[in-house]
Structure formats: C-alpha cells, structure tokens
VEXDO-522558 format. One record per residue (C-alpha): residue number from 1; z, x, y. Coordinates in nm, 3 decimals, always signed. Layout:
<recs>
<rec nr="NUM" Z="Z" X="X" Y="Y"/>
...
</recs>
This chain:
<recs>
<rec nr="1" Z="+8.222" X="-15.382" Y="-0.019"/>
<rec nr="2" Z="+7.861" X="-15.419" Y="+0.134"/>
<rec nr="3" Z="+8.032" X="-15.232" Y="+0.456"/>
<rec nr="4" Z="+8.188" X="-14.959" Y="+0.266"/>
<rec nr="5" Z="+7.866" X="-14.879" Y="+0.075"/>
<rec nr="6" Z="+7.666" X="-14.898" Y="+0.379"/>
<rec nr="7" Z="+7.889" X="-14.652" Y="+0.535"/>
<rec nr="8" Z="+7.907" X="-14.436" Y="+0.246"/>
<rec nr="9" Z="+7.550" X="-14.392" Y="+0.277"/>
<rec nr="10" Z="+7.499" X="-14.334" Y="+0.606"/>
<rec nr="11" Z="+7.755" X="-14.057" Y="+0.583"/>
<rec nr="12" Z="+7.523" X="-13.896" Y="+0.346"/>
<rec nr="13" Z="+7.239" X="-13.908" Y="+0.489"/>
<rec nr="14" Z="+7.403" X="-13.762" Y="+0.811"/>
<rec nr="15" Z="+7.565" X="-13.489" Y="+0.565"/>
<rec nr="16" Z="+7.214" X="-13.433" Y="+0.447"/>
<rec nr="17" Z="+7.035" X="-13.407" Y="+0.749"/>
<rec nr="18" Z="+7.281" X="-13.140" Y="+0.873"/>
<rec nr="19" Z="+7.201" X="-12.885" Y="+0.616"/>
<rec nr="20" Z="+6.807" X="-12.981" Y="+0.676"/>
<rec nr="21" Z="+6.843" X="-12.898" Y="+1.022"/>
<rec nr="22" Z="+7.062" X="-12.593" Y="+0.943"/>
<rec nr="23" Z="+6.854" X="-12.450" Y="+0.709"/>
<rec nr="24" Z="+6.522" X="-12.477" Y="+0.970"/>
<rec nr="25" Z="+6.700" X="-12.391" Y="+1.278"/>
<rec nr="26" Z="+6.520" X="-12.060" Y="+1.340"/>
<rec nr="27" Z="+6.263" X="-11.898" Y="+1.557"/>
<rec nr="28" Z="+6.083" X="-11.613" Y="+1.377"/>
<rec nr="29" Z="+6.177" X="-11.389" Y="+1.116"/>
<rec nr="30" Z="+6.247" X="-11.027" Y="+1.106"/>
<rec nr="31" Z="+6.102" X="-10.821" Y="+0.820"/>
<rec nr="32" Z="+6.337" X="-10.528" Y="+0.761"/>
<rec nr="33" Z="+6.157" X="-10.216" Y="+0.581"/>
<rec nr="34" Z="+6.389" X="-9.931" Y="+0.516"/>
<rec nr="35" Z="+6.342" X="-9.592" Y="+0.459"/>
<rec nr="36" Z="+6.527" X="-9.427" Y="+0.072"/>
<rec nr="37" Z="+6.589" X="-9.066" Y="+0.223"/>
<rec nr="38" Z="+6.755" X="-9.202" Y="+0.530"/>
<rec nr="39" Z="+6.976" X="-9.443" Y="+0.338"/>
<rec nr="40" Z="+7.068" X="-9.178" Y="+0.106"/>
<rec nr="41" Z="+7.071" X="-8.826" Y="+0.289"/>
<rec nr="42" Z="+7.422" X="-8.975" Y="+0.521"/>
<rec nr="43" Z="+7.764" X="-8.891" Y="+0.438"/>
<rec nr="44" Z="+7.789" X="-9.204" Y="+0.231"/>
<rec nr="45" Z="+7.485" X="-9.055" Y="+0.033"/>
<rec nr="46" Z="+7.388" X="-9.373" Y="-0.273"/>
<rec nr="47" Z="+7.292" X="-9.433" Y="-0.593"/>
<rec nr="48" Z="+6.983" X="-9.512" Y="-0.763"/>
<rec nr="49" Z="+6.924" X="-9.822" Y="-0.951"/>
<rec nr="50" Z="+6.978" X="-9.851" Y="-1.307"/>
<rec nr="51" Z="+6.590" X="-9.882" Y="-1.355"/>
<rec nr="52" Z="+6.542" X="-9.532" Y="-1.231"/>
<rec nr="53" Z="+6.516" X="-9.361" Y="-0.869"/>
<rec nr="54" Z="+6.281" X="-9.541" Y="-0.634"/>
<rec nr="55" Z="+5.913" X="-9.434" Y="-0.550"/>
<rec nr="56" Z="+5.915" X="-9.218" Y="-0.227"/>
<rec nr="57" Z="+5.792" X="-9.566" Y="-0.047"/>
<rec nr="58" Z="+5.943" X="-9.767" Y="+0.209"/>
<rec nr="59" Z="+6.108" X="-10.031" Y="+0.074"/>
<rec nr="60" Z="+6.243" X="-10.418" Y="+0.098"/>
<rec nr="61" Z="+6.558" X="-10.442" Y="+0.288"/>
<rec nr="62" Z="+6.527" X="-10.847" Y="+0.388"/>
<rec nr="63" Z="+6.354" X="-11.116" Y="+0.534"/>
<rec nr="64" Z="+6.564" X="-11.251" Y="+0.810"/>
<rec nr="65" Z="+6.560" X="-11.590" Y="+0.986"/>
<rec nr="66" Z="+6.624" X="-11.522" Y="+1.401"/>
<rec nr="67" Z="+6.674" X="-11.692" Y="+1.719"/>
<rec nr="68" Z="+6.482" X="-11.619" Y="+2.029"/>
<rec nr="69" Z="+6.818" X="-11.513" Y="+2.235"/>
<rec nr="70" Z="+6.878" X="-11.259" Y="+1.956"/>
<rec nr="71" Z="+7.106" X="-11.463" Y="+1.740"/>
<rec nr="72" Z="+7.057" X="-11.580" Y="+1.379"/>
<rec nr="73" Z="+7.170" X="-11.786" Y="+1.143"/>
<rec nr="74" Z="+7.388" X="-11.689" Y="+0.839"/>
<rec nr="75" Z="+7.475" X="-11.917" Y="+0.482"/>
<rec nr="76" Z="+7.309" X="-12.213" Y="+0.531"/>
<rec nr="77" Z="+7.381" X="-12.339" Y="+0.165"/>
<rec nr="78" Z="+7.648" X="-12.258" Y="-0.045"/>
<rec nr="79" Z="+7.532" X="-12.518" Y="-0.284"/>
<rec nr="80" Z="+7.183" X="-12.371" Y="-0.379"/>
<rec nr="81" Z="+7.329" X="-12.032" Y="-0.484"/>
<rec nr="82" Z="+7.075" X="-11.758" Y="-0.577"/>
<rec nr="83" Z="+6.947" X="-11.836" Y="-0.883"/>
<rec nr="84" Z="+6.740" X="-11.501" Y="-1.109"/>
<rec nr="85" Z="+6.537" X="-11.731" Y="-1.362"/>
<rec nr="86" Z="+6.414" X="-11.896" Y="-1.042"/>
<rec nr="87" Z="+6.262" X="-11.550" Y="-0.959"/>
<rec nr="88" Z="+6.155" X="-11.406" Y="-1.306"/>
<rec nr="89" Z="+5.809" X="-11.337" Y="-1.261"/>
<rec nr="90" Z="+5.893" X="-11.114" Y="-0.946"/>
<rec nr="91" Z="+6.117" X="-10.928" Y="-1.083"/>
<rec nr="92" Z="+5.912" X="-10.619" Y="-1.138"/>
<rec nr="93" Z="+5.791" X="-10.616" Y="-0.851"/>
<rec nr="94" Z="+6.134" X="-10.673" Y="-0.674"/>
<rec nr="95" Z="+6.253" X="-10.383" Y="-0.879"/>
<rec nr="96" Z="+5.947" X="-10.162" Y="-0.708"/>
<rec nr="97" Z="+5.945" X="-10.326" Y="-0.376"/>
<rec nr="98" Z="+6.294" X="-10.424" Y="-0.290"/>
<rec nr="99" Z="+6.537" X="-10.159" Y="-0.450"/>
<rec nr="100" Z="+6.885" X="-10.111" Y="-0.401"/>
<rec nr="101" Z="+7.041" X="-9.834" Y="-0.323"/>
<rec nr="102" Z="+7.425" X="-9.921" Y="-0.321"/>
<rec nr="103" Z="+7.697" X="-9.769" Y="-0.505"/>
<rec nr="104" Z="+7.767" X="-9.834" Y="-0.783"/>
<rec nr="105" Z="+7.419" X="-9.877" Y="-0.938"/>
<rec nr="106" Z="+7.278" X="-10.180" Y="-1.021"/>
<rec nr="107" Z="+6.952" X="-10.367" Y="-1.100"/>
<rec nr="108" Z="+6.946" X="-10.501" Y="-0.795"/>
<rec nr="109" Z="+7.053" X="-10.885" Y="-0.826"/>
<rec nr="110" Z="+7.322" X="-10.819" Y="-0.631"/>
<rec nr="111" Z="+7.164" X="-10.716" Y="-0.334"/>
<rec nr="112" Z="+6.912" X="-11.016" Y="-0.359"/>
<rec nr="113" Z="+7.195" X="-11.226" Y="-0.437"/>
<rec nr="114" Z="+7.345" X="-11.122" Y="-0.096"/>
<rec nr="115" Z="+6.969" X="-11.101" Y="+0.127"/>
<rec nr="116" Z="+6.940" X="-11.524" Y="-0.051"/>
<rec nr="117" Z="+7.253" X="-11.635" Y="+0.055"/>
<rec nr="118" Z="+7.276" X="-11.481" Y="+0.341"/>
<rec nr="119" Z="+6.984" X="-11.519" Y="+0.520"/>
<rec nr="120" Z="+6.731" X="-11.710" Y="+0.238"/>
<rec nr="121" Z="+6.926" X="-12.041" Y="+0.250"/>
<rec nr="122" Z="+6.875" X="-12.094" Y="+0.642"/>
<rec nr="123" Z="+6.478" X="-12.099" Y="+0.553"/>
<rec nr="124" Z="+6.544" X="-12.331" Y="+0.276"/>
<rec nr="125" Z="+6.325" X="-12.651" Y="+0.411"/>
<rec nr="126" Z="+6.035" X="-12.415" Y="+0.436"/>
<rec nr="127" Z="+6.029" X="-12.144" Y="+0.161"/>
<rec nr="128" Z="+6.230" X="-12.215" Y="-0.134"/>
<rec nr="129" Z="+6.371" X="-11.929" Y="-0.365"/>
<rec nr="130" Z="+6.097" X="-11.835" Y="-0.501"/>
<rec nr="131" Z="+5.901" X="-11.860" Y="-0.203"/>
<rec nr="132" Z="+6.143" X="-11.675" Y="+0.020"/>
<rec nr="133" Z="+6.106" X="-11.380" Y="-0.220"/>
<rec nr="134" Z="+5.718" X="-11.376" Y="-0.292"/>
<rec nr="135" Z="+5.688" X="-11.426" Y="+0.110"/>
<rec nr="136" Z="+5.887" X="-11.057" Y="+0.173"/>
<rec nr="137" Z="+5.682" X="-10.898" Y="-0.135"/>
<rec nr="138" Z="+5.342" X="-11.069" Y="+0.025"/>
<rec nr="139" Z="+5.415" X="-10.869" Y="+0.380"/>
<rec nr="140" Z="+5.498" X="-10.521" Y="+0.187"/>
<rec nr="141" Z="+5.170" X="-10.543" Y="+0.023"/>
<rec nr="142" Z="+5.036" X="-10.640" Y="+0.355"/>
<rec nr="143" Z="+5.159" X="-10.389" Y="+0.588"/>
<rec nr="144" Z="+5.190" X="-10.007" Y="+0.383"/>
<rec nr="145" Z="+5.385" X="-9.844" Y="+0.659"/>
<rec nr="146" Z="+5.419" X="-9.510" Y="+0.474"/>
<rec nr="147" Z="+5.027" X="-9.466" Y="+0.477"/>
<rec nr="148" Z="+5.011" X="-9.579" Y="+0.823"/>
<rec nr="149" Z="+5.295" X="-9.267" Y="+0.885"/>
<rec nr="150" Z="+5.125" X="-9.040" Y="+0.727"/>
<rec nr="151" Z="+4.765" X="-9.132" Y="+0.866"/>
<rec nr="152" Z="+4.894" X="-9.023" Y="+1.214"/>
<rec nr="153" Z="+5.031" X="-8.739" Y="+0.994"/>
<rec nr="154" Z="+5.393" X="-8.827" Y="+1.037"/>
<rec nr="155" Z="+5.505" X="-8.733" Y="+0.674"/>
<rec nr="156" Z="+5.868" X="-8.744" Y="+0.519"/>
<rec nr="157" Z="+5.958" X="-8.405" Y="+0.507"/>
<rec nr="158" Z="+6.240" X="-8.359" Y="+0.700"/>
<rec nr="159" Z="+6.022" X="-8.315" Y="+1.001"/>
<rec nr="160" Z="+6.126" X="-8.393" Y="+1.358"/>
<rec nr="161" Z="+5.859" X="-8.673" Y="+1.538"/>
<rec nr="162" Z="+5.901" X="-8.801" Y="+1.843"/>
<rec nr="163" Z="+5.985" X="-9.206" Y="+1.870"/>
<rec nr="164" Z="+5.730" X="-9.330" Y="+2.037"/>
<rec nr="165" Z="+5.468" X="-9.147" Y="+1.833"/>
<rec nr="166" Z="+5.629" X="-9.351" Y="+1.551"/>
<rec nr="167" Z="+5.597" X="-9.663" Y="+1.698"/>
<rec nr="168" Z="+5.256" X="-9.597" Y="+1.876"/>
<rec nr="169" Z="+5.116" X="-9.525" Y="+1.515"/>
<rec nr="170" Z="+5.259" X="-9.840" Y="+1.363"/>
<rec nr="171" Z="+5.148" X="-10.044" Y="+1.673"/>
<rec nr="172" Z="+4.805" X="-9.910" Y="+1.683"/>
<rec nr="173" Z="+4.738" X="-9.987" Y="+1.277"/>
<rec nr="174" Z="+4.902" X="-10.316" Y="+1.267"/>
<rec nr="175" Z="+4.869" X="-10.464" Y="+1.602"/>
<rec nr="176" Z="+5.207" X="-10.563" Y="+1.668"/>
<rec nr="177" Z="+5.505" X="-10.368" Y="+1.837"/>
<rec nr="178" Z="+5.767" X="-10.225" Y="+1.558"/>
<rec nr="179" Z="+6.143" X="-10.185" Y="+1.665"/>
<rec nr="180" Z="+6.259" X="-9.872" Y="+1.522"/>
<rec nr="181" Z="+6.612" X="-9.820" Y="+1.391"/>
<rec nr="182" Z="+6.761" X="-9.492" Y="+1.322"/>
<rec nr="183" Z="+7.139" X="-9.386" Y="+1.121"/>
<rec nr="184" Z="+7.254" X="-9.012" Y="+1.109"/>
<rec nr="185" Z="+7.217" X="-8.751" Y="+0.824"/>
<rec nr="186" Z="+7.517" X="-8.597" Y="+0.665"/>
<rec nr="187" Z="+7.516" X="-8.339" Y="+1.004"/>
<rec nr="188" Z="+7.469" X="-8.640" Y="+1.244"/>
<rec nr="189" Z="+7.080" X="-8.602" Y="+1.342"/>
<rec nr="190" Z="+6.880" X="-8.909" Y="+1.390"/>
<rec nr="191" Z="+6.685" X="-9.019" Y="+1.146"/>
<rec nr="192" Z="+6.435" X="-9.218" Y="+1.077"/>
<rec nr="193" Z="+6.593" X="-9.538" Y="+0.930"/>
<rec nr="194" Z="+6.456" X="-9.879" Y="+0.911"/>
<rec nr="195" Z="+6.111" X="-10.060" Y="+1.090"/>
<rec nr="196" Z="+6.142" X="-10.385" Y="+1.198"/>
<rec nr="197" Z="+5.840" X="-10.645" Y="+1.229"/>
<rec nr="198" Z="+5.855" X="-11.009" Y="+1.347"/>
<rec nr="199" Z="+5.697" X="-11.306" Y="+1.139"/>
<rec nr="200" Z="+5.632" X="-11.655" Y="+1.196"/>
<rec nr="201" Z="+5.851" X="-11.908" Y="+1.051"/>
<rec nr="202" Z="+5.595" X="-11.969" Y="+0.780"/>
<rec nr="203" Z="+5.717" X="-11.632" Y="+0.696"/>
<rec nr="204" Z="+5.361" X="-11.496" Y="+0.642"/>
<rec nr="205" Z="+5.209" X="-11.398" Y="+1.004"/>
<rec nr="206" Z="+5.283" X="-11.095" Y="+1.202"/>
<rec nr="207" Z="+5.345" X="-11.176" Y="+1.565"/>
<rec nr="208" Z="+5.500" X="-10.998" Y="+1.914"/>
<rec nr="209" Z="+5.887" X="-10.996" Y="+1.860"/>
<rec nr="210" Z="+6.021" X="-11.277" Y="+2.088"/>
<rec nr="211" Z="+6.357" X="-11.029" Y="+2.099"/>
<rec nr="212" Z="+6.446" X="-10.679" Y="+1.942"/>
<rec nr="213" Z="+6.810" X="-10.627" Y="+1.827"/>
<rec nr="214" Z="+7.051" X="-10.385" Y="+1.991"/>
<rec nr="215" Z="+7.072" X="-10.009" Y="+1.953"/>
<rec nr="216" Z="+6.836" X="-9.743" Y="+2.020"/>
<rec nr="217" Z="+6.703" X="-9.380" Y="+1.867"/>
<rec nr="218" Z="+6.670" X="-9.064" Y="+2.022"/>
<rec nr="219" Z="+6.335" X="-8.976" Y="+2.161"/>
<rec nr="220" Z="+6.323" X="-8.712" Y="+1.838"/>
<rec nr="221" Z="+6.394" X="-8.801" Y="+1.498"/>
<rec nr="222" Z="+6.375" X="-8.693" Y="+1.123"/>
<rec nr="223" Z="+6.161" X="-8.820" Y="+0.876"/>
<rec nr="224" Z="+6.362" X="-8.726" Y="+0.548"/>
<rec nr="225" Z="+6.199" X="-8.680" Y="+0.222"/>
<rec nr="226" Z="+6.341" X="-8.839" Y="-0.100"/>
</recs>
C-alpha cells in the first residue's frame, strides 16, 4: 500500500510540474495594439460592443507569450478557466481599453475569455488572472501610440503614410522597434492594422523583439478614421 501511495504521489507531482513548466515556457511577450477603423472598414466590417462604439483610440488586442524562434505557446490550462469576478475591478477599464469588435456584439467577456485561455494560461506561474489583465492595461497606459501618430502628424483620416515613417515615429518616442501589421479595406488597400511591441516575461518592460512574426505591409498605407 506504502508503494502504491508513494507512486501515486510521485505521479502528481510529475503531473504538476508539467503544467508549471508549460505555463512558464516562454521567451518574451508580444503586446498586440489594434487599430478600430482598420478592423471595421474590411469586407467583414464589425460590430460595436453592447456598451457603446469605442473611443477613436487604439485598443487591446492581447498580451501574448512567444518563443525566440517565432513560436508560442497556446492553452496551457484548461483547468483554471477564465474566471470575470476574478477581474471585476478592471472591468471598466477593459471595456475602454480592450474592446471587442466581433460580430455579434458583446461586452466583451468573450473575447477575454478567448485572449485568457489562449494565451493567459501559458504565463500562469508568473501573472495570474488578474495580473495577466492589469499587466496589458499597465502597457496601454504606458505607451499612447495614437498621440505618438499624431505627434509626427500621422492622423487617422484615411490618409496614405508611408511604413517606415510609421515605425520611425513609434521607434523614435518609445525606444524600441514596432512590427507593423496591415489587413485590406473593403477595396483591398493596405491599411494600417495592428502595432506590435515586445515585453519581458515579467510582462511589464519594453525590450528589442528577439523575432517579428511573418507578413509584411506595403511601403504606403491608410490610416482609417473611425
């Protein structure tokens, strides 16, 4: 009986120890800021949330766990599920900050239902639910891309910009290189889409992107209003 207990045991604590090492298996995080009137102004157009239509603002589209070589790591936990009392006092601000856009409307649990799951769980032994959450709204206040735009007077008003104007204005305000990611309007131009920025794995520091995904803009693209 001693044995069987013994063993028991030591299966858990193996059990337990993969998930640990799951869930801190990553290199750097990507902070994903997307642009409304890009996700919206495409064939698939959206919807607003049930609290109302967004601010004209860049806003929250996750907080992403990476590898160096470009991979990353997906569902780390089904058994810490996303949890919205967990989360309560951000909520208001989540609503501001990290909208959704998706049809049909919603308030937007279900998209941080899905950026949790997905990608939340494989930080899990550093930033818990709340902390995974409070970390993305911490960088938005931190880094105001839309006034960095427009300082460099690159506004959102359907305007054409060259790319590496873009990038050279985030660069030059923040420090750090940006990876810019572009979709097509309802005519197929390139727009404007979504910035990427790299953060430590404490999920609070800007650094140098170890890796940028794949894909690439034009050297002109729209800025879209919403």
């Amino acid at each position: 009986m001693r044995t069987h207990n013994s063993f028991l045991f030591m299966l858990l604590v193996v059990l337990y120890l993969s998930v640990l090492c799951a869930s801190q298996d990553f290199d750097f995080f990507y902070f994903v800021q997307q642009w409304p009137g890009s996700y919206c102004d495409t064939k698939q157009s959206c919807c607003y949330p049930t609290t109302g239509k967004p601010a004209a603002d860049f806003g929250i589209h996750g907080l992403w766990p990476n590898y160096d070589d470009g991979s990353y790591p997906s569902n780390c936990d089904s058994n810490n599920p996303f949890n919205q009392k967990k989360i309560s006092d951000l909520t208001s601000s989540m609503q501001k900050n990290w909208p959704t856009l998706a049809c049909p409307s919603g308030n937007g649990v279900t998209f941080w239902t899905h950026e949790w799951e997905k990608h939340g769980t494989c930080s899990e032994s550093i930033l818990d639910q709340h902390g995974y959450f409070k970390a993305a709204l911490d960088l938005k206040k931190q880094i105001n891309l839309l006034q960095v735009l427009q300082s460099a007077d690159i506004v959102p008003n359907g305007g054409t910009y060259s790319l590496s104007s873009i990038k050279s204005a985030i660069q030059e305000s923040i420090g750090y290189t940006p990876w810019i990611e572009c979709n097509s309007d309802a005519s197929g131009n390139s727009q404007l889409y979504q910035i990427y920025l790299c953060v430590d794995t404490s999920g609070s520091n800007l650094i140098e992107c170890p890796v940028f995904p794949h894909g690439k803009c034009g050297s002109q693209i729209e800025f879209p209003s919403f």
